[in-house]
C-alpha positions as CSV (number, residue, x, y, z in Angstrom):
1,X,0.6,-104.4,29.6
2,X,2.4,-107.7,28.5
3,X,2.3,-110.8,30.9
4,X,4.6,-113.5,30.7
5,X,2.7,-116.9,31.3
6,X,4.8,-120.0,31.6
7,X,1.5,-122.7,33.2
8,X,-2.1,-123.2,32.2
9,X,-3.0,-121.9,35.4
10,X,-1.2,-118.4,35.1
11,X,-2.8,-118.3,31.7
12,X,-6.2,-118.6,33.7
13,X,-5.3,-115.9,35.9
14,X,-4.4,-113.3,33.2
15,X,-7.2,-113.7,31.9
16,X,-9.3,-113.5,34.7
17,X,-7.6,-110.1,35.7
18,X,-8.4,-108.9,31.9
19,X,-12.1,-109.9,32.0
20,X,-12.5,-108.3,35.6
21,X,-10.1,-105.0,34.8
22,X,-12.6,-104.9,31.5
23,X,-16.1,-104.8,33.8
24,X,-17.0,-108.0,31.9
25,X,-18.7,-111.2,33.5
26,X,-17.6,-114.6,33.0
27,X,-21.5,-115.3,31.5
28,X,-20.4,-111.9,28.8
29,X,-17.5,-113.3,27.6
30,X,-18.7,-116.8,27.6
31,X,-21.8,-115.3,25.1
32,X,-18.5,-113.3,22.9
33,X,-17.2,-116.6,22.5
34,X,-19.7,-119.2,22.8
35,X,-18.8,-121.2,25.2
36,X,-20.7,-121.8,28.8
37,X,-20.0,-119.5,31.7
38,X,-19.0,-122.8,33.5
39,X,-16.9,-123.2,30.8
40,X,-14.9,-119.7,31.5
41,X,-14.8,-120.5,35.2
42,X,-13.4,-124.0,35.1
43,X,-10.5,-122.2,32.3
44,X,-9.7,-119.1,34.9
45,X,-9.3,-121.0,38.0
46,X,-7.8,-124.1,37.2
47,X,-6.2,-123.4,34.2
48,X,-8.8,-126.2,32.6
49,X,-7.4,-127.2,29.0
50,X,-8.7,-125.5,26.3
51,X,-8.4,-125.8,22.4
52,X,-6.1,-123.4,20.7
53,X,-9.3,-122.5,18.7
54,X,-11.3,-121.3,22.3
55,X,-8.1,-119.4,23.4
56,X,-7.9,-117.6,20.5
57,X,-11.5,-116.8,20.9
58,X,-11.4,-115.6,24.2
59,X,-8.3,-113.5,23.0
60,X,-10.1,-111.7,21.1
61,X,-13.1,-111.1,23.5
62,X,-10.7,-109.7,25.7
63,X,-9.0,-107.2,23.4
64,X,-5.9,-109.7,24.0
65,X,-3.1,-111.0,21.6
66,X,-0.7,-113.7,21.7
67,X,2.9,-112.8,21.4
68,X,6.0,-115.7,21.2
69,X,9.1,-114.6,22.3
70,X,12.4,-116.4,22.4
71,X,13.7,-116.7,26.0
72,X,16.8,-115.8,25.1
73,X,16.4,-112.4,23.4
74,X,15.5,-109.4,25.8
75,X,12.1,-107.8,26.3
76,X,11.1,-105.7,23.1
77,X,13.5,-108.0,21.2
78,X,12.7,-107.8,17.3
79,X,14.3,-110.7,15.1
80,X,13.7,-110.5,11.3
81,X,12.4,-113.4,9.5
């Protein structure tokens, strides 16, 4: 599935929807990556900042990667560099 995520809080979201759609607890993924389970919460619901480092992290706990994509080229897009 890919998700397009333009604000901190849609970030949240997708990865609340991730953790949930994966059977894992905010307290499991905080102990993956760790970081507090207040910690998790405060980042899914209000999109809470969060250091590139700790996204990454929680990337990876989720079995999640981060993709950039030029807004101009269609979906599936491929440019060489």
């Amino acid at each position: 599935m890919e998700y397009v995520v333009r604000t901190p809080e849609q970030l949240g979201q997708v990865l609340k929807s991730c953790r949930q759609q994966r059977g894992l607890t905010q307290s499991d993924v905080g102990s993956r990556v760790g970081i507090q389970q207040s910690r998790i919460s405060q980042i899914e619901l209000h999109g809470a900042p969060a250091t590139i480092e700790t996204l990454y992290k929680l990337l990876s706990a989720l079995g999640l990667a981060l993709v950039l994509r030029d807004k101009t080229m269609p979906p599936g897009g491929k440019r060489e560099w």
